[in-house]
N, CA, C and O atoms as a GROMACS GRO file, in nm:
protein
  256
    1UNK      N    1   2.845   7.801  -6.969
    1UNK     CA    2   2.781   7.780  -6.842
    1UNK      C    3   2.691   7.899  -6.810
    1UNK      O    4   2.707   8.018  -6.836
    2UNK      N    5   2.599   7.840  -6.750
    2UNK     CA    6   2.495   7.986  -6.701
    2UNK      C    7   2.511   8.038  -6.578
    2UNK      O    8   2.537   7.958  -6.488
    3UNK      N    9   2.503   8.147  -6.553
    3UNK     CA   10   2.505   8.226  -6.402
    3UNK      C   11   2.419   8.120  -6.298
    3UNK      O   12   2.482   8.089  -6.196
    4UNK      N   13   2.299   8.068  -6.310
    4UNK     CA   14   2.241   8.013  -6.213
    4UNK      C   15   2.267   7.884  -6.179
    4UNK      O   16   2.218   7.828  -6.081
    5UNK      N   17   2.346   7.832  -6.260
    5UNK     CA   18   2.401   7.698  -6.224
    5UNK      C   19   2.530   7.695  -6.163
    5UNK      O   20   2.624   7.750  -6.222
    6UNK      N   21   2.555   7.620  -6.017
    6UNK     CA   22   2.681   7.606  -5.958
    6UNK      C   23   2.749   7.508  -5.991
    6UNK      O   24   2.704   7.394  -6.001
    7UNK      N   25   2.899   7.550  -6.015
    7UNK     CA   26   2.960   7.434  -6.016
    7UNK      C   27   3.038   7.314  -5.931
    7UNK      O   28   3.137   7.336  -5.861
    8UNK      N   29   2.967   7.166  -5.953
    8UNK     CA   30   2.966   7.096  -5.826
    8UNK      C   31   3.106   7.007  -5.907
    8UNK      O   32   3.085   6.961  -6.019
    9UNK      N   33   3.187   6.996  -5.867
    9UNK     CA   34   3.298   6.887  -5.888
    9UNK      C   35   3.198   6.775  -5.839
    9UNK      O   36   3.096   6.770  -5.772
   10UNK      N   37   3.286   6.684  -5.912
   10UNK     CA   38   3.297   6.528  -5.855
   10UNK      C   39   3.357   6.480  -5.766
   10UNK      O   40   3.477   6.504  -5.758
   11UNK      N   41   3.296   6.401  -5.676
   11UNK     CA   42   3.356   6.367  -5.530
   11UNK      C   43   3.464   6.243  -5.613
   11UNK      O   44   3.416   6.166  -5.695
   12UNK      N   45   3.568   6.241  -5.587
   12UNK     CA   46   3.648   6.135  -5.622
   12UNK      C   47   3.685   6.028  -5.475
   12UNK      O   48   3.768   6.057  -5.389
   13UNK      N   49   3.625   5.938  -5.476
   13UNK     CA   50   3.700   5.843  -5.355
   13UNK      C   51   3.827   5.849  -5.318
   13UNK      O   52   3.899   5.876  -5.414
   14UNK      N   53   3.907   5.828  -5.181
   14UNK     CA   54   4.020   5.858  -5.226
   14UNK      C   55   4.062   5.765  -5.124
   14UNK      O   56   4.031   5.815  -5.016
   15UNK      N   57   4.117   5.655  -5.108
   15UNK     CA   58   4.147   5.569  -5.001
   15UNK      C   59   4.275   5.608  -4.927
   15UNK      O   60   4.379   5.603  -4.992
   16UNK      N   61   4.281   5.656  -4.772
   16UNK     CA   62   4.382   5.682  -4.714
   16UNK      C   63   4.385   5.550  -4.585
   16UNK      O   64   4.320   5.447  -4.568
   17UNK      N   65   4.502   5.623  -4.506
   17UNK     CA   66   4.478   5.567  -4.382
   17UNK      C   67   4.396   5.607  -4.293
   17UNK      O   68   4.343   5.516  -4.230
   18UNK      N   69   4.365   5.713  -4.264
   18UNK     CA   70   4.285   5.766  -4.197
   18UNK      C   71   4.137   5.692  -4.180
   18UNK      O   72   4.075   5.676  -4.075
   19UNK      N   73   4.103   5.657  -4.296
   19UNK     CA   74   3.991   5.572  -4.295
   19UNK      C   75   3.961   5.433  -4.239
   19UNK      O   76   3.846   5.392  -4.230
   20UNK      N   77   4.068   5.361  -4.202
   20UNK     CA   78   4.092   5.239  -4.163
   20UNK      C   79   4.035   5.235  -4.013
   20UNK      O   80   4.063   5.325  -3.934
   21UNK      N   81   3.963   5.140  -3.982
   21UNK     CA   82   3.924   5.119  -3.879
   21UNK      C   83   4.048   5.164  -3.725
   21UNK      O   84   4.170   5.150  -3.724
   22UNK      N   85   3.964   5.214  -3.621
   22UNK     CA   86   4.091   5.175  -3.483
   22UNK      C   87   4.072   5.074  -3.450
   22UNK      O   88   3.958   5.027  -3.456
   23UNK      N   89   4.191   4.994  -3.396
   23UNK     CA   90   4.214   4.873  -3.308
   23UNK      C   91   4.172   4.918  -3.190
   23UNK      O   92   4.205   5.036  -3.174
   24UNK      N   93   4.105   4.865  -3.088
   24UNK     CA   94   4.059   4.904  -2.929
   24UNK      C   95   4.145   4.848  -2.887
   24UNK      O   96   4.169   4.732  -2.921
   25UNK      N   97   4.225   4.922  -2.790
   25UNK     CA   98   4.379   4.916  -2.679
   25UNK      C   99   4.302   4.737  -2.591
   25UNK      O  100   4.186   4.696  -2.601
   26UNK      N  101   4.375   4.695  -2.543
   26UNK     CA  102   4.366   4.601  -2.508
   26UNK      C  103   4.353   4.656  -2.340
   26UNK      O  104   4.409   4.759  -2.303
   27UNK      N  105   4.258   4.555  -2.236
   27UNK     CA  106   4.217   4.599  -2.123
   27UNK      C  107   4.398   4.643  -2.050
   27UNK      O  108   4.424   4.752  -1.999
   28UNK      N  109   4.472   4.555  -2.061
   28UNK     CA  110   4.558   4.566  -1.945
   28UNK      C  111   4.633   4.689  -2.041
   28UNK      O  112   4.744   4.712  -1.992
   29UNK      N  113   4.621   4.730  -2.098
   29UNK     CA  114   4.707   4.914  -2.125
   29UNK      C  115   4.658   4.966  -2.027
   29UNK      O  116   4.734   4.982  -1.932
   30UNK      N  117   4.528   5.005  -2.015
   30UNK     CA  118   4.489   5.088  -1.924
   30UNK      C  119   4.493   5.079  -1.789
   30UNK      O  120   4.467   5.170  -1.710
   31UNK      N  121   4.542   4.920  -1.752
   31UNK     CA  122   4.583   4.956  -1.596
   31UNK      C  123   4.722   5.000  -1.593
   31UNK      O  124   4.766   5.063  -1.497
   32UNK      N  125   4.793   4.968  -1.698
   32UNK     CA  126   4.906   5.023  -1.677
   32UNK      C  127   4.942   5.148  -1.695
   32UNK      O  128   5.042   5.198  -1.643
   33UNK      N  129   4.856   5.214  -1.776
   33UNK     CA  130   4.859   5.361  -1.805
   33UNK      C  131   4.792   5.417  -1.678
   33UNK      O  132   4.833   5.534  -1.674
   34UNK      N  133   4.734   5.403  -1.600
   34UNK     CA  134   4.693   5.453  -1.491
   34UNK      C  135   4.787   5.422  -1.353
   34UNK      O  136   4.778   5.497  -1.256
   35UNK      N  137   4.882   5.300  -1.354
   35UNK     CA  138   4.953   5.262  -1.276
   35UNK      C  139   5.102   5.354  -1.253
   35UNK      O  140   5.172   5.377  -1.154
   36UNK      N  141   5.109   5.389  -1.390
   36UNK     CA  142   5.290   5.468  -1.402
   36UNK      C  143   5.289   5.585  -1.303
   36UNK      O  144   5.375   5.618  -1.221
   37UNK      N  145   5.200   5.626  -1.324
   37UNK     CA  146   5.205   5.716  -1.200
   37UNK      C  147   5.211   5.694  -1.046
   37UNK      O  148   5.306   5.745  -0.988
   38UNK      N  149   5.153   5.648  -0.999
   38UNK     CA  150   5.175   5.556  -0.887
   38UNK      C  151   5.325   5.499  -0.876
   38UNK      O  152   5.396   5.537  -0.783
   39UNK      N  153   5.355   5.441  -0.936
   39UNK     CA  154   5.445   5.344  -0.909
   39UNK      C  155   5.569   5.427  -0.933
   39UNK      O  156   5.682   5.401  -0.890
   40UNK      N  157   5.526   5.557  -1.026
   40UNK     CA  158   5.702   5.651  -1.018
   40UNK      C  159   5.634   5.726  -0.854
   40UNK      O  160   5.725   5.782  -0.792
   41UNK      N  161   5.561   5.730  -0.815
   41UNK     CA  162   5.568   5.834  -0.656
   41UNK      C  163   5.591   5.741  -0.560
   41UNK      O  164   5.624   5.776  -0.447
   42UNK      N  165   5.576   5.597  -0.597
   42UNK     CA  166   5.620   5.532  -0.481
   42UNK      C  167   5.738   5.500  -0.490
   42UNK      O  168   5.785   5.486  -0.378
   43UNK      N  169   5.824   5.479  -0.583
   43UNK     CA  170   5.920   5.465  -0.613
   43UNK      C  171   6.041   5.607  -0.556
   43UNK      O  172   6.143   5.587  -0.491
   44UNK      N  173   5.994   5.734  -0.601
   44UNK     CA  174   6.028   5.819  -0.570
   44UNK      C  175   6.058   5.869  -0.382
   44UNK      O  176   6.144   5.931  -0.318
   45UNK      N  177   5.930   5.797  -0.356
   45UNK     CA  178   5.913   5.843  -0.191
   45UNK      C  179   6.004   5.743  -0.145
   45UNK      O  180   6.068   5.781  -0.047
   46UNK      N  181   6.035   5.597  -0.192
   46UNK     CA  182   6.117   5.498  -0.118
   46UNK      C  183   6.256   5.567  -0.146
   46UNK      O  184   6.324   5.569  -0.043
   47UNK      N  185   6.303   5.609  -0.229
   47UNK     CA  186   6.425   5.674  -0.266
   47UNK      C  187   6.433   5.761  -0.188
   47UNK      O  188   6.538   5.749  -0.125
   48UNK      N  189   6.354   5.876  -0.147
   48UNK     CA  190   6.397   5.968  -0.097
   48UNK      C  191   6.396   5.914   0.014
   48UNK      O  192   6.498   5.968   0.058
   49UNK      N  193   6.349   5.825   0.127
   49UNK     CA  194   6.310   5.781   0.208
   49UNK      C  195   6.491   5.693   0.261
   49UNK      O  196   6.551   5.692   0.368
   50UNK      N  197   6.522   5.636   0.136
   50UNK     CA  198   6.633   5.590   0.147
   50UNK      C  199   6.716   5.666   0.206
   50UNK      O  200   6.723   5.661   0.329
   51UNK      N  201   6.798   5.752   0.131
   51UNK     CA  202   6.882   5.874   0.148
   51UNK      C  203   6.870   5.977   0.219
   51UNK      O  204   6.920   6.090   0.210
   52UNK      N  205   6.764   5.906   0.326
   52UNK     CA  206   6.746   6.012   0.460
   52UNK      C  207   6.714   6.180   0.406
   52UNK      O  208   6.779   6.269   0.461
   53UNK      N  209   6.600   6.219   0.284
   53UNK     CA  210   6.619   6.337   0.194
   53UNK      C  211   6.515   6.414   0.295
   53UNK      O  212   6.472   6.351   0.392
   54UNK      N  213   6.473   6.552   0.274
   54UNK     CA  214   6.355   6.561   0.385
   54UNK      C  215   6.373   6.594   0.486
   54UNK      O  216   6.476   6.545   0.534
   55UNK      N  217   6.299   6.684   0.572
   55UNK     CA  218   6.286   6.719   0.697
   55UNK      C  219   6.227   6.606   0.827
   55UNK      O  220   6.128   6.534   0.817
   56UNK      N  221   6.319   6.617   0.947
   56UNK     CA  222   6.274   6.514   1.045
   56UNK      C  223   6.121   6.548   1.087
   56UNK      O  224   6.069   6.660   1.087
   57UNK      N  225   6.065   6.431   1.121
   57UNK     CA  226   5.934   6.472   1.185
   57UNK      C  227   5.876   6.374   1.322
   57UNK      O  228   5.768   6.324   1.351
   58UNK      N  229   6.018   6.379   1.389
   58UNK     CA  230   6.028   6.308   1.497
   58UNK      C  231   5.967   6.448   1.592
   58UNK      O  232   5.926   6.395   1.695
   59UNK      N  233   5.953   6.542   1.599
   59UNK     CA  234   5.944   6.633   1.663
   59UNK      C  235   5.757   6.621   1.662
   59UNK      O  236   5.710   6.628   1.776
   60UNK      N  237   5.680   6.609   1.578
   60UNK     CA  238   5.538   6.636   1.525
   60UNK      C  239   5.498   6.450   1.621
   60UNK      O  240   5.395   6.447   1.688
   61UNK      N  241   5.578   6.335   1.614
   61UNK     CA  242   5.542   6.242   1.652
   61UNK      C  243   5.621   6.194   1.803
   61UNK      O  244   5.649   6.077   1.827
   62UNK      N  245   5.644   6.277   1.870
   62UNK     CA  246   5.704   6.251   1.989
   62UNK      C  247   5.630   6.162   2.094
   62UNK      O  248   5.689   6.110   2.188
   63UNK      N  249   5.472   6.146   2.068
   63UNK     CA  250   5.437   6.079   2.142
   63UNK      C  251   5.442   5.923   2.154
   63UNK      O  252   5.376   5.863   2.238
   64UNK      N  253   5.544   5.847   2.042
   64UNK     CA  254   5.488   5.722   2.021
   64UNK      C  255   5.627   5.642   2.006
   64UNK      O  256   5.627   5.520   1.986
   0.00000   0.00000   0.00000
């Protein structure tokens, strides 16, 4: 081999998974992935809401 010539390997194909197309999530994932949240703080606030948890705030609404 001569100094001025580089040596280029051969690209070998190499079939993985990685290469395989993505599937696009279907519309209703994403309301539900945006919903879990919501629905654990409302869930959460009715619970605490239950069990009387929390400071009164009959004092801040005395007028009504």
């Amino acid at each position: 081999m001569s100094k001025n010539k580089k040596y280029q390997p051969k690209l070998i194909e190499q079939k993985s998974e990685s290469n395989k197309t993505l599937k696009k999530s279907p519309f209703w994932f994403y309301i539900i992935l945006v919903a879990i949240p919501f629905v654990f703080v409302i869930l959460l606030e009715l619970t605490l809401r239950y069990f009387d948890y929390g400071y009164d705030f009959k004092y801040f609404c005395s007028g009504f």
